[in-house]
C-alpha positions in Angstrom: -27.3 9.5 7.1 -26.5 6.1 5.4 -25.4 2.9 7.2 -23.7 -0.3 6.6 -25.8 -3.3 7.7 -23.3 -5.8 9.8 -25.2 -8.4 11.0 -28.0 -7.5 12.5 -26.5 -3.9 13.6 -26.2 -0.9 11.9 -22.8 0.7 11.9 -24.6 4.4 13.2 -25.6 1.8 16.0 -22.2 0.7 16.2 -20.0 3.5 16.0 -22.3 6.5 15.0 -20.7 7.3 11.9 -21.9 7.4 8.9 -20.9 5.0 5.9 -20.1 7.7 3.5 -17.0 8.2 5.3 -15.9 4.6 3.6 -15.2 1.1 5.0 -11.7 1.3 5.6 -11.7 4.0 8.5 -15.2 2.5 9.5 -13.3 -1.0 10.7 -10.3 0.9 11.8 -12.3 3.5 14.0 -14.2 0.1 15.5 -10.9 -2.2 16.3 -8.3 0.0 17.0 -6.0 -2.2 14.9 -3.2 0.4 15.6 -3.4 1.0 11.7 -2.1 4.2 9.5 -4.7 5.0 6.8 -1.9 5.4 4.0 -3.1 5.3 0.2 -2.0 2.0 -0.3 -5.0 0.0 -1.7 -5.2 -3.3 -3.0 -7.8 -4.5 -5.2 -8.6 -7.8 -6.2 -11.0 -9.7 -8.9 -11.9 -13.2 -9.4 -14.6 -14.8 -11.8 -17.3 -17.2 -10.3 -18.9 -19.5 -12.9 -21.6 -21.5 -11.7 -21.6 -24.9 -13.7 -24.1 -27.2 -12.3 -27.3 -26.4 -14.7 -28.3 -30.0 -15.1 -30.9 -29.0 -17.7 -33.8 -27.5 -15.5 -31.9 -24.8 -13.8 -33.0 -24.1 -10.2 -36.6 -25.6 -11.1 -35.8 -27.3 -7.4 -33.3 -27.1 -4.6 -32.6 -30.7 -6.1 -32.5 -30.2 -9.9 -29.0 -28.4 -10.1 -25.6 -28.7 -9.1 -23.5 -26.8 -6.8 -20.4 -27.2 -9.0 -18.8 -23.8 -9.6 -15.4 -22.6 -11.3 -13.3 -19.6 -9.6 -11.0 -18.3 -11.9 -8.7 -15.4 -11.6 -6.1 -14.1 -14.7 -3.1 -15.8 -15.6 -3.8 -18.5 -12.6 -5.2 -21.9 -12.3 -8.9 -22.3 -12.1 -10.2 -24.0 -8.5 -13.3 -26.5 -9.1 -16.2 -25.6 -6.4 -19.0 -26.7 -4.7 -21.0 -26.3 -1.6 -20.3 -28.4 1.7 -21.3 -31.5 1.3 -24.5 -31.0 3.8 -25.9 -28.6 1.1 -25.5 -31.2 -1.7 -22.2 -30.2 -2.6 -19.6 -32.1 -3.9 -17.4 -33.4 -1.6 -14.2 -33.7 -3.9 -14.0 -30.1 -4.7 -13.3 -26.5 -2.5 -16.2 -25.1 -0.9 -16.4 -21.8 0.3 -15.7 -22.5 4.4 -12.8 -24.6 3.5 -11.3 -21.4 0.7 -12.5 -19.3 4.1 -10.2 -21.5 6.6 -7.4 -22.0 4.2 -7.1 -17.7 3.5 -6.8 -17.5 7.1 -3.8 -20.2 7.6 -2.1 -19.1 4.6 -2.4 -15.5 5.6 -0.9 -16.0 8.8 1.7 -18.5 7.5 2.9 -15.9 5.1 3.3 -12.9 7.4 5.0 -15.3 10.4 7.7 -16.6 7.4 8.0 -12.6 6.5 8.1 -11.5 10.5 11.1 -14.7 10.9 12.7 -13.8 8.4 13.2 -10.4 9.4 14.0 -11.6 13.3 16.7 -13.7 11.7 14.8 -17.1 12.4 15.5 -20.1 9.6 12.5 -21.8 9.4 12.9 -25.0 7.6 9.4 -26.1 7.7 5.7 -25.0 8.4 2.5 -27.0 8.3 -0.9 -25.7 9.6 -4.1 -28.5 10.4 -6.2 -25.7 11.0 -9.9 -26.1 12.4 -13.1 -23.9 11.7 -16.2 -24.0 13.1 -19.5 -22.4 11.5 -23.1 -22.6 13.5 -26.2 -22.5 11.0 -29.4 -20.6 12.7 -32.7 -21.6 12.5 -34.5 -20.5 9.4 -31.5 -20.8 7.1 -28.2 -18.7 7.4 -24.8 -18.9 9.9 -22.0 -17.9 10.2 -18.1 -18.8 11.1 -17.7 -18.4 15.4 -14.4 -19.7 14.8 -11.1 -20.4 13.6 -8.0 -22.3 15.2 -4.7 -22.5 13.4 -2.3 -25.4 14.4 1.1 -24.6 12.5 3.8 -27.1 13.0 7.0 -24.9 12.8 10.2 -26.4 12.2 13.3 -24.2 13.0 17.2 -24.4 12.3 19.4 -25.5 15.1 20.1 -23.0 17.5 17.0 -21.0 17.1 15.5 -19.0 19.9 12.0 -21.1 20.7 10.0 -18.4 22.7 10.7 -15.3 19.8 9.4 -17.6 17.2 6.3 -18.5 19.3 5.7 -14.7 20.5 6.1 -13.7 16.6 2.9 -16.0 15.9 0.9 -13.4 17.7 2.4 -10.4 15.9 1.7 -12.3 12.7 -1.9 -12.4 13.7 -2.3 -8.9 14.3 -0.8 -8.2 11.2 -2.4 -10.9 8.9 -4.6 -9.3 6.4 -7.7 -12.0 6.2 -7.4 -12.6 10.1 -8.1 -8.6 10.9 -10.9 -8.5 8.1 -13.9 -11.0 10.0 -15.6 -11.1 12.9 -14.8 -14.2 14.4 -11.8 -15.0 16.7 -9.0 -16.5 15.0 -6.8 -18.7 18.1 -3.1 -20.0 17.3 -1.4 -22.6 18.9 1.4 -23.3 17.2 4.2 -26.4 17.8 7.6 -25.4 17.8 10.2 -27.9 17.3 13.9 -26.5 16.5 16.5 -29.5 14.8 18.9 -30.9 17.2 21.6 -30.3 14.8 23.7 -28.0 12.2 
């Protein structure tokens, strides 16, 4: 029987299943996310180009760059690095910060769809959102958490408390949120105009 290594368990160890029945109904027998397995499948490709050969290659962990370029078609190209504590360059994306801004944007989209449908006008929506990732000893980490902080502005007249409980259906329905395995905590601000 083949397994799929997740961390430092074994799904068998997890679940006792075996991987050939896929990924999909592997995460959906583990976290009962209330889910229908329909055929609906998205797939997804991006290019990663690394770009920081400075003429020796990875002769040393100091002789190259971290400078990458993600690309995907018909789209603008995002300039990369590392985190600046691994040498990376501190003016462009890294990887945690692409990881933190998938999870606010994910859940930003699905709350505007889940108002929208509830009849809510929101007028404006800004997230300060916060991860946090622990490095181990002997190299390696992980992300242990993720806070989103979305500033939602409503149109007058709006009911407060069904746009705050619709913050936690869009969590449960957001597709990057339900896909690690690290809490993701909301605490939204609700303000609603005081006028027409």
């Amino acid at each position: 029987m083949a397994s799929i290594v997740i961390g430092s368990r074994r799904s068998d160890e997890i679940c006792n299943i075996p991987a050939i029945i896929g990924l999909s109904r592997f995460f959906l027998n583990c976290y009962d996310w209330e889910a229908e397995v329909t055929d609906k499948i998205h797939k997804y490709s991006v290019k990663v180009t690394w770009t920081g050969n400075n003429g020796a290659g990875t002769s040393s962990y100091e002789s190259y760059s971290r400078s990458h370029v993600i690309q995907a078609e018909g789209k603008q190209r995002i300039e990369g690095s590392s985190d600046p504590s691994f040498r990376g360059d501190p003016a462009c994306w890294n990887p945690e910060e692409l990881l933190l801004a998938s999870l606010a944007a994910c859940h930003k989209l699905w709350y505007l769809n889940l108002c929208a449908k509830a009849g809510l006008v929101v007028v404006s929506y800004v997230d300060n959102a916060e991860g946090t990732m622990t490095e181990v000893s002997g190299g390696g980490g992980q992300f242990t958490s993720a806070i989103l902080r979305p500033t939602v502005v409503l149109a007058y007249g709006a009911d407060v408390e069904r746009a705050r409980d619709l913050h936690g259906v869009a969590s449960k329905k957001c597709f990057i949120a339900r896909s690690v395995n690290f809490p993701v905590a909301h605490f939204p601000e609700i303000i609603v105009k005081n006028e027409p």
